[in-house]
Backbone and ligand atoms as CSV (ligand in chain L), in Angstrom:
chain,resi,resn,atom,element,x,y,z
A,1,UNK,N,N,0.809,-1.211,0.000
A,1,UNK,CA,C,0.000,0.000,0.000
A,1,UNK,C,C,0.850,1.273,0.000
A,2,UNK,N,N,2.109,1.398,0.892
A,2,UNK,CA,C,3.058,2.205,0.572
A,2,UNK,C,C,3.545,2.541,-0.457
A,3,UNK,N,N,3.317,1.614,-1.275
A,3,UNK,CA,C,4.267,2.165,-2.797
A,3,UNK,C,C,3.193,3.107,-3.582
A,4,UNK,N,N,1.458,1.888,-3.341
A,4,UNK,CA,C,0.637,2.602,-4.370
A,4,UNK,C,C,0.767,4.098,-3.632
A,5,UNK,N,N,0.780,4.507,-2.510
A,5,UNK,CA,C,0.033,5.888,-2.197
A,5,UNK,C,C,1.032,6.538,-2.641
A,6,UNK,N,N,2.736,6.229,-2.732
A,6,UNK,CA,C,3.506,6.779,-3.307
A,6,UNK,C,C,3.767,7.122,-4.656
A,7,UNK,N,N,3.051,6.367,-5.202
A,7,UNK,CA,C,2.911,6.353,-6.938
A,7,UNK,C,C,1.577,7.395,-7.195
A,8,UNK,N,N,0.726,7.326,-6.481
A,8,UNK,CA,C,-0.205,8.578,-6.291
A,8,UNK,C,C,-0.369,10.094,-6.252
A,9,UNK,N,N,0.732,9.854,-4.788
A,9,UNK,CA,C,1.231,11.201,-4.657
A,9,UNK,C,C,2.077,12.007,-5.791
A,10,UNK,N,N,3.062,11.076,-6.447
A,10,UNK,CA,C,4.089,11.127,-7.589
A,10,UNK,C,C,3.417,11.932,-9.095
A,11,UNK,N,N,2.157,11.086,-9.347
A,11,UNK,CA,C,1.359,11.301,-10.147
A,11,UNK,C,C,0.594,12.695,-9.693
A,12,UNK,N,N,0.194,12.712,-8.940
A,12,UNK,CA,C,-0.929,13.776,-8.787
A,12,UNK,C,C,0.299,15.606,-8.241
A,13,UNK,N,N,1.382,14.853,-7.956
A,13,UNK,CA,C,2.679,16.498,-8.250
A,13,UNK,C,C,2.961,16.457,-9.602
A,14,UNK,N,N,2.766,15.486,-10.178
A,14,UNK,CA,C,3.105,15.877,-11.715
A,14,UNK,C,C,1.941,16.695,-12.673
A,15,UNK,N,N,0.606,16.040,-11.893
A,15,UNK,CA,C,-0.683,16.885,-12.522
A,15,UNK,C,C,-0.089,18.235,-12.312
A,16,UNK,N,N,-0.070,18.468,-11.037
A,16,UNK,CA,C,-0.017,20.099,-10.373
A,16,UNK,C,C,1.055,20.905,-11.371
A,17,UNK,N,N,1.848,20.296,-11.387
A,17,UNK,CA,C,3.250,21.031,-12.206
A,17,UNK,C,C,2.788,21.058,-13.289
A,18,UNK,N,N,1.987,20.671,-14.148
A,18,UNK,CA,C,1.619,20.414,-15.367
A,18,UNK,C,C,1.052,21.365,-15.968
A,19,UNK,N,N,-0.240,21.455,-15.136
A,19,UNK,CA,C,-0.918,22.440,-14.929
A,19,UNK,C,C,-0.537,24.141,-14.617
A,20,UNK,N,N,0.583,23.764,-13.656
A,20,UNK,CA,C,0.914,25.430,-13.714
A,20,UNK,C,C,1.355,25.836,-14.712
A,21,UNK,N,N,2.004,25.086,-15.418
A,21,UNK,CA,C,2.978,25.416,-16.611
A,21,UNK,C,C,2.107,25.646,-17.757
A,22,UNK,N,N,1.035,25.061,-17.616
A,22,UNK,CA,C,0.223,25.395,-18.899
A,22,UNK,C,C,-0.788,26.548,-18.668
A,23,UNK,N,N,-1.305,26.825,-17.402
A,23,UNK,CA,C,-1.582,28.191,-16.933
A,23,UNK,C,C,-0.324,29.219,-17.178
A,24,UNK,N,N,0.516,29.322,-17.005
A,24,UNK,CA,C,1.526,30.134,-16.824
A,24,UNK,C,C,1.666,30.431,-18.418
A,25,UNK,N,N,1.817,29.348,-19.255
A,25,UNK,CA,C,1.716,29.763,-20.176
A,25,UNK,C,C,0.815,30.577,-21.433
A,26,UNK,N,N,-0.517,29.831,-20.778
A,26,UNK,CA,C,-1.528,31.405,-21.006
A,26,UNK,C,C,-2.028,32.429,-20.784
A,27,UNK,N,N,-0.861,32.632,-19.564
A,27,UNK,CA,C,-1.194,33.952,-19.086
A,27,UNK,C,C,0.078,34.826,-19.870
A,28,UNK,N,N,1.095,34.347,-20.263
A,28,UNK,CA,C,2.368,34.834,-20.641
A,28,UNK,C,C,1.560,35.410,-22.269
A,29,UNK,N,N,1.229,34.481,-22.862
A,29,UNK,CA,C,0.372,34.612,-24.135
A,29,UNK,C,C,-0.717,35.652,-24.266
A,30,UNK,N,N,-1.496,35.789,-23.085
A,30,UNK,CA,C,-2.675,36.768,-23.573
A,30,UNK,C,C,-2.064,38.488,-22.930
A,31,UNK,N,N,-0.997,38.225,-22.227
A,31,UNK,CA,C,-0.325,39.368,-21.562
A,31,UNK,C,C,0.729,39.728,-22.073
A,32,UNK,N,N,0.361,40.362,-23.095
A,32,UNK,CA,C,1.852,41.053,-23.700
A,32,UNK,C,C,2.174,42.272,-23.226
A,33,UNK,N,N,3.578,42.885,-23.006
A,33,UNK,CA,C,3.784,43.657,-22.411
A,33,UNK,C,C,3.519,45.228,-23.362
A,34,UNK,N,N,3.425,46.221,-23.021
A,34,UNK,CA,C,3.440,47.644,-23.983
A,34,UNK,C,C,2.316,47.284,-24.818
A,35,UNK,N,N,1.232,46.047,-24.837
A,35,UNK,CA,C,0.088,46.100,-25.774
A,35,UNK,C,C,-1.060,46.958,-25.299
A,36,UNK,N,N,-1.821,47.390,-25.613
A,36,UNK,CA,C,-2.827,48.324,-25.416
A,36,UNK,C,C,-4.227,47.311,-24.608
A,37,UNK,N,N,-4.660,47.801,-23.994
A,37,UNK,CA,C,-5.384,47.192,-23.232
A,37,UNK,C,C,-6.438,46.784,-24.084
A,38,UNK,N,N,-7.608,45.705,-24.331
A,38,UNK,CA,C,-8.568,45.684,-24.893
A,38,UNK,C,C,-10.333,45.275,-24.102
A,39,UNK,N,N,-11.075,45.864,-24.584
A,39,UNK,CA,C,-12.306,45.333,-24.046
A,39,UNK,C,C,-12.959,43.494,-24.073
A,40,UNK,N,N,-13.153,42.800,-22.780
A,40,UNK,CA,C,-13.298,41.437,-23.584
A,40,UNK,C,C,-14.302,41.910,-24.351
A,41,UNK,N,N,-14.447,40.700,-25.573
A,41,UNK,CA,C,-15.758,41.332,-26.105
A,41,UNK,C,C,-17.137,40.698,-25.473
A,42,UNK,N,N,-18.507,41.006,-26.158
A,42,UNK,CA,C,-19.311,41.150,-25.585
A,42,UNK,C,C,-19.839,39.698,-25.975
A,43,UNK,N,N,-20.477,39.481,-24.817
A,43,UNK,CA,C,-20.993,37.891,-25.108
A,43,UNK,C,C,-22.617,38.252,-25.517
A,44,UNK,N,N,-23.170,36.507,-25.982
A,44,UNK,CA,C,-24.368,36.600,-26.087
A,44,UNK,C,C,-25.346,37.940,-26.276
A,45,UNK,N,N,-25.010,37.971,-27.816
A,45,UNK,CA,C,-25.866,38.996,-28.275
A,45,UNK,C,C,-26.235,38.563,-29.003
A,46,UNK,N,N,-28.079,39.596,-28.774
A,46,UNK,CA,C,-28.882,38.660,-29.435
A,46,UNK,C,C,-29.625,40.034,-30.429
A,47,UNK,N,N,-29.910,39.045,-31.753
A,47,UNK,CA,C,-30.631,39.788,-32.619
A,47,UNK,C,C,-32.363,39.456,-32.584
A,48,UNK,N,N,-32.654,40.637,-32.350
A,48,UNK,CA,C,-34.044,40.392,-32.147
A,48,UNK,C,C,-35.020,40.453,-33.691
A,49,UNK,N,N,-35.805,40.155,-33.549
A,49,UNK,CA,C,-36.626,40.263,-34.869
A,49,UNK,C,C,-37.790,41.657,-34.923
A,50,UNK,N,N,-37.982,42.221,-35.135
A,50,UNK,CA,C,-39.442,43.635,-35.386
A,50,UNK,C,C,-40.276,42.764,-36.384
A,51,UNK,N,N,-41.145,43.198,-34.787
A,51,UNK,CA,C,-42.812,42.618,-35.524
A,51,UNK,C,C,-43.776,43.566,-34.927
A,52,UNK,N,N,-44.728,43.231,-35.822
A,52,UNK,CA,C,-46.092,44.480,-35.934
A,52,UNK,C,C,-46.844,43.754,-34.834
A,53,UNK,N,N,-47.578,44.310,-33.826
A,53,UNK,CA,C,-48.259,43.553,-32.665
A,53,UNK,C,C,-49.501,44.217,-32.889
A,54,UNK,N,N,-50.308,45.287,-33.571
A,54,UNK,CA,C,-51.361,46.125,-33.463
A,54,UNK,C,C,-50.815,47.238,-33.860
A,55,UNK,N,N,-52.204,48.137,-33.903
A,55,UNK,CA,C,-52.154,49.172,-34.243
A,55,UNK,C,C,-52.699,50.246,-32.636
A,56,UNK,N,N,-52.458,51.282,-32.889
A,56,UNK,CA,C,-52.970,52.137,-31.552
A,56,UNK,C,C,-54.342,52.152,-31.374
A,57,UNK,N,N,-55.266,52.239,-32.769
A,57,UNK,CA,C,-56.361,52.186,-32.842
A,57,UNK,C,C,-56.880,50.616,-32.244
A,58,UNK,N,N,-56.696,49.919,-32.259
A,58,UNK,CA,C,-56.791,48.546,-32.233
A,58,UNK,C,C,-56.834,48.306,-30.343
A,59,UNK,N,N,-56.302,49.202,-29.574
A,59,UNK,CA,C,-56.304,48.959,-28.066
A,59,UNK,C,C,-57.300,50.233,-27.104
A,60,UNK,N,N,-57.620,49.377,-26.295
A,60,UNK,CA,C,-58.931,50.393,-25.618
A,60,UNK,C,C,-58.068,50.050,-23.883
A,61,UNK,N,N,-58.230,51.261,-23.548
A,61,UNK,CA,C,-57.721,51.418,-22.306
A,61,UNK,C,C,-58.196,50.283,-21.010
A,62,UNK,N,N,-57.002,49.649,-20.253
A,62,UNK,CA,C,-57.225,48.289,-19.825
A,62,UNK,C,C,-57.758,46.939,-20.127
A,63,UNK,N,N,-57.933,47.222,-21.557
A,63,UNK,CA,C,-58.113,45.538,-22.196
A,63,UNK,C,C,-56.687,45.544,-22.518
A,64,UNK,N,N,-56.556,43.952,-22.181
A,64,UNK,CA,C,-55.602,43.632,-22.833
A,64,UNK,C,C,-55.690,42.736,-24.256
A,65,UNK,N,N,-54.429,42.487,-25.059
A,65,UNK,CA,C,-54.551,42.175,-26.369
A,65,UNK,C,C,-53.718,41.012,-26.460
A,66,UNK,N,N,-53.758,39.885,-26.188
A,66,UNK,CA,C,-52.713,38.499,-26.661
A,66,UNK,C,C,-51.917,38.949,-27.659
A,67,UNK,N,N,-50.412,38.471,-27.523
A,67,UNK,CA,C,-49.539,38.751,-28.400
A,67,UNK,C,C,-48.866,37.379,-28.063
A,68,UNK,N,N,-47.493,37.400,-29.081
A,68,UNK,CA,C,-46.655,36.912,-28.962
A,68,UNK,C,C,-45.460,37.396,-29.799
A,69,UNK,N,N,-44.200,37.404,-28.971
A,69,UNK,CA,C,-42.902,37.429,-29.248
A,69,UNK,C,C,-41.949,37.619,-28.771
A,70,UNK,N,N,-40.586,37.309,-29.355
A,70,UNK,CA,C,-40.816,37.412,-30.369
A,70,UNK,C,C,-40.698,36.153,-31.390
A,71,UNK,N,N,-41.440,35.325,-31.074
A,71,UNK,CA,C,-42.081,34.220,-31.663
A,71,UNK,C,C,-43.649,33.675,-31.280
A,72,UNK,N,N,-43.844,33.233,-31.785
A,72,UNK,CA,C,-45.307,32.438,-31.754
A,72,UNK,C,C,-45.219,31.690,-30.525
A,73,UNK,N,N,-44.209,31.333,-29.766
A,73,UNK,CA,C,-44.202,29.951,-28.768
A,73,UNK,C,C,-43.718,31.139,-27.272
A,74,UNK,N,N,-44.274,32.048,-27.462
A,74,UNK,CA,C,-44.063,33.043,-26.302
A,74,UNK,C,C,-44.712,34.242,-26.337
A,75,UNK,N,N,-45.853,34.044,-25.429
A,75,UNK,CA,C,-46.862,34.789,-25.335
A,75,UNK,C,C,-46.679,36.071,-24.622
A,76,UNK,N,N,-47.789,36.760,-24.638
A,76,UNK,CA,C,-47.786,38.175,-24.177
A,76,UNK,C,C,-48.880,39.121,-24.382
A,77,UNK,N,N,-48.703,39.970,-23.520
A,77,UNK,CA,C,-49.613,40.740,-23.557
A,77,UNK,C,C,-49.425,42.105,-23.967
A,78,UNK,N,N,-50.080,42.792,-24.899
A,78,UNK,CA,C,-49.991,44.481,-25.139
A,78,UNK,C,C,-51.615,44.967,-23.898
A,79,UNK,N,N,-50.699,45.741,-23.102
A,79,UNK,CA,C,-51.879,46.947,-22.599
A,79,UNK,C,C,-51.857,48.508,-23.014
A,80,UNK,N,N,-52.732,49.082,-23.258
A,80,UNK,CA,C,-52.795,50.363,-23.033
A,80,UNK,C,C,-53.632,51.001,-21.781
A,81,UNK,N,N,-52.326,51.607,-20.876
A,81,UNK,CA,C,-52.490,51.553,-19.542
A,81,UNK,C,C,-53.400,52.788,-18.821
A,82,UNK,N,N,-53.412,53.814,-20.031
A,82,UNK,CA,C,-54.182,55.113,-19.928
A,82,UNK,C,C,-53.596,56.002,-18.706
A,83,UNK,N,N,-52.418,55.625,-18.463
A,83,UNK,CA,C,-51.750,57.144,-17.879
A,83,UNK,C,C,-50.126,56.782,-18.634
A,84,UNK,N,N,-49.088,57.617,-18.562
A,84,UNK,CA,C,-47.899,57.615,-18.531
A,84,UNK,C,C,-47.091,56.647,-17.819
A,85,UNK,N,N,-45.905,55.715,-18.193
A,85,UNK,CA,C,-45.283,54.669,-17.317
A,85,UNK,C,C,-44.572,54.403,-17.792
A,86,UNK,N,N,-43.793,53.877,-17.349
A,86,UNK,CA,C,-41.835,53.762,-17.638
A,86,UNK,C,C,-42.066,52.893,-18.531
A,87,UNK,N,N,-41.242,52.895,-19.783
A,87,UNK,CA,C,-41.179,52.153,-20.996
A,87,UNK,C,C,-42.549,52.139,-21.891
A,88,UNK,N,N,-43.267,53.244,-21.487
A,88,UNK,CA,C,-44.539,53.009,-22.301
A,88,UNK,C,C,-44.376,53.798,-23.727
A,89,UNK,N,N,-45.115,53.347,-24.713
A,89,UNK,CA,C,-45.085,54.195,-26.317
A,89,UNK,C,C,-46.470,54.724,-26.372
A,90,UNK,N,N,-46.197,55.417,-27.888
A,90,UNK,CA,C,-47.355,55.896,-28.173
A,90,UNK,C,C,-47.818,56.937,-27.602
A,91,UNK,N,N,-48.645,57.969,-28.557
A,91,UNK,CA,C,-49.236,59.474,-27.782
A,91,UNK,C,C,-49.481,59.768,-26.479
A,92,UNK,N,N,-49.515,58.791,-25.691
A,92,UNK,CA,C,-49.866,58.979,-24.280
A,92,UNK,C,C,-48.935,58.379,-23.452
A,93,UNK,N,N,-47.923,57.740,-24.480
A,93,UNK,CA,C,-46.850,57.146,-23.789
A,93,UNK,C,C,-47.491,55.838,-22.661
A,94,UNK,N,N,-48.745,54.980,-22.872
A,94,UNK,CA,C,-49.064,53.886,-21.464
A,94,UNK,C,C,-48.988,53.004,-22.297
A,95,UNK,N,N,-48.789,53.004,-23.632
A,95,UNK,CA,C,-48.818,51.346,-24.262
A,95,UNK,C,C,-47.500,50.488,-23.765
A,96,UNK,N,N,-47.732,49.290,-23.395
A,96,UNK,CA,C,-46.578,48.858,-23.051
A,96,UNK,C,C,-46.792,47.412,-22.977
A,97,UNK,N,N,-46.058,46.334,-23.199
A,97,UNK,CA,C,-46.151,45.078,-23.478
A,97,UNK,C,C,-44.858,44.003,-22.802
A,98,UNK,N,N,-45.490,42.942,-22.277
A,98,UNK,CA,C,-44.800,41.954,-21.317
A,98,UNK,C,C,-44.799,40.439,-21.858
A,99,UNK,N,N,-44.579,39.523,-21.036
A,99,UNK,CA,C,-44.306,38.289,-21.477
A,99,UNK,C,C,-45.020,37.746,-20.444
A,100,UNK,N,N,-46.256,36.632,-20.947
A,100,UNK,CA,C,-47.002,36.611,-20.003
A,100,UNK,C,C,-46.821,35.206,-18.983
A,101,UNK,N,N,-45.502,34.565,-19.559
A,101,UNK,CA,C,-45.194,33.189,-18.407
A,101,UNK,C,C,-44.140,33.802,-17.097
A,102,UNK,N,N,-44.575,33.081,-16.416
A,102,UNK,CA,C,-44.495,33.523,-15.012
A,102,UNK,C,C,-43.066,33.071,-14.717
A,103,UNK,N,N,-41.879,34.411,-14.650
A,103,UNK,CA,C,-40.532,34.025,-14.319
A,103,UNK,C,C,-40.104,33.053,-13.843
A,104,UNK,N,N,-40.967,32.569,-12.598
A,104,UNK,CA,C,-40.756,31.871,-11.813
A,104,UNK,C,C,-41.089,30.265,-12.132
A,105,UNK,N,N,-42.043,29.829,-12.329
A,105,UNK,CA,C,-41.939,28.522,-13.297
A,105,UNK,C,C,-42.952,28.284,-14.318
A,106,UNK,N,N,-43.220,29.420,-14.858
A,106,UNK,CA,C,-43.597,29.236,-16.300
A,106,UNK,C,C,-45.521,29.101,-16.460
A,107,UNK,N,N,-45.755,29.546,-15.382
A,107,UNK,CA,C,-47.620,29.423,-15.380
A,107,UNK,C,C,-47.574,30.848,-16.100
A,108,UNK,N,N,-49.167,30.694,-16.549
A,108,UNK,CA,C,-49.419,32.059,-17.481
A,108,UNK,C,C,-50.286,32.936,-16.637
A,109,UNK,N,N,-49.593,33.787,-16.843
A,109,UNK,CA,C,-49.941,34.870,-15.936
A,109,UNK,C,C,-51.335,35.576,-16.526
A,110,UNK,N,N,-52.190,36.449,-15.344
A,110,UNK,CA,C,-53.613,36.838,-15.877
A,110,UNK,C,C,-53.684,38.160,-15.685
A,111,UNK,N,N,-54.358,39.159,-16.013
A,111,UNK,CA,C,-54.019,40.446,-15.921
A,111,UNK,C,C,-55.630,40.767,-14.934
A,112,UNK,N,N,-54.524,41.700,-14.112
A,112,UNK,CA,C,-56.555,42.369,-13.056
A,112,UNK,C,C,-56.063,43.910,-13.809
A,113,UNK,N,N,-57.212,44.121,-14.536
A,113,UNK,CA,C,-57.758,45.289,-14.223
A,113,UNK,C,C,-57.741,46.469,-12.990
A,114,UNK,N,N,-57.843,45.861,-12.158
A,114,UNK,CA,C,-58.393,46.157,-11.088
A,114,UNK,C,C,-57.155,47.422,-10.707
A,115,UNK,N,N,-55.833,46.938,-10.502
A,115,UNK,CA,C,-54.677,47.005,-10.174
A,115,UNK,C,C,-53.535,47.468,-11.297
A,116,UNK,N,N,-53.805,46.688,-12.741
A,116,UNK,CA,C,-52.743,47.142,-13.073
A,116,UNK,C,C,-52.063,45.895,-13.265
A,117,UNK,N,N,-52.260,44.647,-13.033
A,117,UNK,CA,C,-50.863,43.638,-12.298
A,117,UNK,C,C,-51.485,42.753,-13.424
A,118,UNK,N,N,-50.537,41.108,-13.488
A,118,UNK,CA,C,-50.206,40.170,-13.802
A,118,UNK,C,C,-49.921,40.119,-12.990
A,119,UNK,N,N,-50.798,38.449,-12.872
A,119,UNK,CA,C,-50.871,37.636,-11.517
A,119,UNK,C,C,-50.795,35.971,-11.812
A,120,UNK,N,N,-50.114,35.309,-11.217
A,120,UNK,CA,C,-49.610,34.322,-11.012
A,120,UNK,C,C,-50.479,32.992,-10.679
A,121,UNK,N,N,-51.167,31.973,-11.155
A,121,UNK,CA,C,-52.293,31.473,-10.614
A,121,UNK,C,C,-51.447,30.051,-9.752
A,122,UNK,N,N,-50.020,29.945,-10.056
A,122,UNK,CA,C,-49.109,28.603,-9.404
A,122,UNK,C,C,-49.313,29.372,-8.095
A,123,UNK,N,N,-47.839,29.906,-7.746
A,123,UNK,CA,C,-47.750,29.958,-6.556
A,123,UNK,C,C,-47.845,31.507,-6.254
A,124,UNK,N,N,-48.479,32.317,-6.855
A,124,UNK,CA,C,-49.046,33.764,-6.489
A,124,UNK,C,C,-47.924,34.854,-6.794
A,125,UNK,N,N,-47.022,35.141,-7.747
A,125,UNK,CA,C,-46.323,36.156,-7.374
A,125,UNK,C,C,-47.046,37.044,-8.517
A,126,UNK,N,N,-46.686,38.416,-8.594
A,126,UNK,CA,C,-47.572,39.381,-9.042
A,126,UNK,C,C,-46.358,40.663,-9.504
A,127,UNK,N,N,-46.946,41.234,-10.649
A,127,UNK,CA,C,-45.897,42.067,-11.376
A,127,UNK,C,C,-46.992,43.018,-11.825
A,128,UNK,N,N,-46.182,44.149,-11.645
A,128,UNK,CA,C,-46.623,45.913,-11.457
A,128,UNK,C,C,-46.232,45.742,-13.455
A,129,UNK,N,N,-47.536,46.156,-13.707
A,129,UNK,CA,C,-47.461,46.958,-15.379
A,129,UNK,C,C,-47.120,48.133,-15.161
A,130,UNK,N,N,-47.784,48.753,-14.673
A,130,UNK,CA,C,-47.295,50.497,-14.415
A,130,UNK,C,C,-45.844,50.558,-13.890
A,131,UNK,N,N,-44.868,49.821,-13.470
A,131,UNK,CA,C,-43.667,49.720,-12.754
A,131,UNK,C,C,-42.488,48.809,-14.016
A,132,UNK,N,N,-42.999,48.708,-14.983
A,132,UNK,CA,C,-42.180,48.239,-15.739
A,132,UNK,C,C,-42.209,46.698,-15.401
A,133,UNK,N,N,-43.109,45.954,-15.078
A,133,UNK,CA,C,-42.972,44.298,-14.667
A,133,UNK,C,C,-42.686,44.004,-13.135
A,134,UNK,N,N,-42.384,45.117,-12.486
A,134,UNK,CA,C,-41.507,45.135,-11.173
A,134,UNK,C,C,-42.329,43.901,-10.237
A,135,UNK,N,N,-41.633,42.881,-10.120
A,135,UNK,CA,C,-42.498,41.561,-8.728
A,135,UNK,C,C,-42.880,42.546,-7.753
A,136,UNK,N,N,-43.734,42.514,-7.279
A,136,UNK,CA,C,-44.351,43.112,-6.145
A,136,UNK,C,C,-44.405,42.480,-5.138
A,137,UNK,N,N,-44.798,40.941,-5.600
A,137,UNK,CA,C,-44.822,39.850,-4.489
A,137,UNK,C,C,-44.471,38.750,-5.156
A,138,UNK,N,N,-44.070,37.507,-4.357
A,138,UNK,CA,C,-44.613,36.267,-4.691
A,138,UNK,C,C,-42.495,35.713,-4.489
A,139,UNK,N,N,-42.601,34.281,-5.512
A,139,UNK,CA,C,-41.421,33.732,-5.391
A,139,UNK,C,C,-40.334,33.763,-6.521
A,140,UNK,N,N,-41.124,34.701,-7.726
A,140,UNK,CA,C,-40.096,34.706,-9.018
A,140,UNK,C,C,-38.728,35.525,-8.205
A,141,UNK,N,N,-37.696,35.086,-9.099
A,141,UNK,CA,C,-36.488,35.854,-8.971
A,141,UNK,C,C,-35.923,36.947,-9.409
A,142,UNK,N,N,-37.055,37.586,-10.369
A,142,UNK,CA,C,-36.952,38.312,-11.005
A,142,UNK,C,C,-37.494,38.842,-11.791
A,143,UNK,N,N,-37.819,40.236,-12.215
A,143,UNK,CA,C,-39.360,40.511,-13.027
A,143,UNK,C,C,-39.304,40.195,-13.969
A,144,UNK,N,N,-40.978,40.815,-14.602
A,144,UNK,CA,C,-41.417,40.048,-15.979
A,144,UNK,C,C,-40.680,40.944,-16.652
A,145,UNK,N,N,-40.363,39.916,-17.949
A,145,UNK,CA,C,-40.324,40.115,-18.969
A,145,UNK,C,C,-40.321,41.233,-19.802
A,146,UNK,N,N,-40.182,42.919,-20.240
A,146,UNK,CA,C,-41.163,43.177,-20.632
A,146,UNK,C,C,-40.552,43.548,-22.344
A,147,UNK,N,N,-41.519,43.565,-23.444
A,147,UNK,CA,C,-41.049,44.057,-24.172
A,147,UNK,C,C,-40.754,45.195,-25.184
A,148,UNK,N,N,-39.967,45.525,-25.508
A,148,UNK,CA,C,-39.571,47.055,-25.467
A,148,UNK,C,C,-40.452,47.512,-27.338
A,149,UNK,N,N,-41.032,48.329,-27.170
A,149,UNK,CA,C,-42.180,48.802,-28.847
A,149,UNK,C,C,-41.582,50.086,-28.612
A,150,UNK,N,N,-41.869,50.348,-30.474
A,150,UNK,CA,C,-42.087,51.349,-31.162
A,150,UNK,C,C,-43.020,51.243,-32.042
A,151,UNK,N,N,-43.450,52.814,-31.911
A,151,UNK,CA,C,-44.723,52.982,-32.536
A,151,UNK,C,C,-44.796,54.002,-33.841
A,152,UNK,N,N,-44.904,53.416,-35.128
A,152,UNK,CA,C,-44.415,54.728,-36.563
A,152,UNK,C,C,-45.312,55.552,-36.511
A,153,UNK,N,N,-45.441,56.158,-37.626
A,153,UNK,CA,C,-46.056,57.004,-37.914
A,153,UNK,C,C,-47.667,57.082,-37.970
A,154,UNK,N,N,-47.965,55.278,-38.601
A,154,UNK,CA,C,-49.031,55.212,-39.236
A,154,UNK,C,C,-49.801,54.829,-37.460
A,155,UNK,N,N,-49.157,54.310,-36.883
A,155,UNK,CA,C,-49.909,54.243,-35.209
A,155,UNK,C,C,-49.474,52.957,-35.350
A,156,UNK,N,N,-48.822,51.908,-36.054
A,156,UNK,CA,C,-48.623,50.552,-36.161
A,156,UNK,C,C,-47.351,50.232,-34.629
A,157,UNK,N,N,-47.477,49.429,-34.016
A,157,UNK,CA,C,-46.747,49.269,-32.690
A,157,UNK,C,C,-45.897,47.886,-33.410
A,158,UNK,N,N,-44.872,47.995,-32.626
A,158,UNK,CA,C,-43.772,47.465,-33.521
A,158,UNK,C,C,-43.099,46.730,-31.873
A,159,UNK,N,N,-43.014,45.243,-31.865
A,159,UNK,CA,C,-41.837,45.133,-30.778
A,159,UNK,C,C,-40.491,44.650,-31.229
A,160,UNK,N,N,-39.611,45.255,-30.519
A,160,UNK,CA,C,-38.036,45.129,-31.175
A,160,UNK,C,C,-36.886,44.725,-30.128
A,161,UNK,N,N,-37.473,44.592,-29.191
A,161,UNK,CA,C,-35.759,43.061,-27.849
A,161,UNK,C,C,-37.126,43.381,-26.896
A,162,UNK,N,N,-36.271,42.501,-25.686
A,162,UNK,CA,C,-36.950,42.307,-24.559
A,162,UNK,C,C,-35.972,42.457,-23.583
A,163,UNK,N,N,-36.658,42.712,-22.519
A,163,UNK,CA,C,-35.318,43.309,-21.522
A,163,UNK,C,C,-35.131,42.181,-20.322
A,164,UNK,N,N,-35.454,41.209,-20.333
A,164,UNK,CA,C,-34.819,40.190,-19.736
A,164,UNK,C,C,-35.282,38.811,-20.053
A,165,UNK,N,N,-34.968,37.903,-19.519
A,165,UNK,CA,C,-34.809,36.410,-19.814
A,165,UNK,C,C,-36.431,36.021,-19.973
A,166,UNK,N,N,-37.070,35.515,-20.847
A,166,UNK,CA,C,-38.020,34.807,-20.865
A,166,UNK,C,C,-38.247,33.190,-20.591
A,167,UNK,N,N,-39.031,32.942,-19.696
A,167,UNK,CA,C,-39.085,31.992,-19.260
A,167,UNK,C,C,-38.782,30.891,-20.050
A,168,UNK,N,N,-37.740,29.637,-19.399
A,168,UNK,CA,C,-37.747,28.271,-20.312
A,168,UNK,C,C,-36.776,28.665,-21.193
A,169,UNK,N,N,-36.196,29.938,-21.742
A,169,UNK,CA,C,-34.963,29.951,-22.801
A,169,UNK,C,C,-33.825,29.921,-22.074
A,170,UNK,N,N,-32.695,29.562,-22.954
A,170,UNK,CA,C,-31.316,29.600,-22.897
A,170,UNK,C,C,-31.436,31.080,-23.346
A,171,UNK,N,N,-32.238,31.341,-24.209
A,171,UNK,CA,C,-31.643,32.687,-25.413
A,171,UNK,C,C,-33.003,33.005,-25.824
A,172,UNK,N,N,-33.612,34.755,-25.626
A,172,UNK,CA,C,-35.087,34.767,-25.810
A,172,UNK,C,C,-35.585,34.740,-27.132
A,173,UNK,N,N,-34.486,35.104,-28.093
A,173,UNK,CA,C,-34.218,34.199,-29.665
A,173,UNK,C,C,-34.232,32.678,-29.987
A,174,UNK,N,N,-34.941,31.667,-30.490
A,174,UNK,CA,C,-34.317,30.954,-30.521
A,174,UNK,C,C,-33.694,30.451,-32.063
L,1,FES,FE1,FE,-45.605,31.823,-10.974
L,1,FES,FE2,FE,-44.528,30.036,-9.376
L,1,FES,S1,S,-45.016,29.810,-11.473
L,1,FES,S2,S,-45.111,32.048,-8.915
């Protein structure tokens, strides 16, 4: 048993040395001296697609309108919220549009009137429309979804990225 643990130990200082040397050597490599510093570059960027979701005429204050994107297999909602609110478009600036599966594990969220909110029918957490998606309550980790429109000339509402992770993706592109 003495020899194996010695043949072990033997082996596993040779990993270590191995290893430094091949660290050492890519650090010698990406660190050149008098080179100009560079930015890493930017990871995971994503190209979003512009799609037509409605028109302005087409939304009446607190109905909401089923959407999806920016694909068909990810739903959502356009409201027109009838006051002013962070990220909202359009003449009055309240149109504004979210992703309606629930951060947290993917139930579809329902909109109250009442409030303003998307609400959670799993385990209850609840997101402020007027607040930009902001959780108000519940167990997601993080708010909804929401997605970012423009609106042309003709009143046609246009959505173009989303500002955070939609539920179930690696990538809110797929
Ligand atoms: Fe919505 Fe759990 S799935 S709170």
């Amino acid at each position: 048993m003495m020899k194996c643990d010695a043949l072990i130990d033997t082996g596993r200082r040779a990993f270590f040395t191995r290893t430094a040397a091949v660290a050492a050597g890519a650090a010698a490599a990406t660190a050149i001296p008098g080179a100009p510093a560079k930015a890493a570059p930017a990871l995971a960027l994503v190209s979003y697609p512009v799609m037509k979701l409605a028109n302005v005429k087409d939304l009446k204050v607190n109905e909401p309108l089923d959407i999806g994107y920016p694909d068909g297999d990810s739903p959502g909602v356009l409201l027109k919220l009838g006051t002013r609110v962070e990220g909202g478009v359009g003449p009055d600036g309240d149109i504004v549009a979210f992703s309606t599966l629930c951060p947290h594990k993917g139930y579809p969220l329902n909109y109250s009137a009442a409030d303003r909110t998307l609400n959670c029918p799993g385990h209850y957490s609840r997101f402020d429309c007027e607040r930009g998606g902001l959780e108000i309550w519940g167990q997601a980790t993080q708010n909804l979804a929401q997605f970012k429109l423009r609106v042309d000339e003709a009143g046609d509402i246009h959505a173009e990225a989303v500002d955070e992770l939609i539920y179930g993706r690696l990538s809110n592109v797929l």
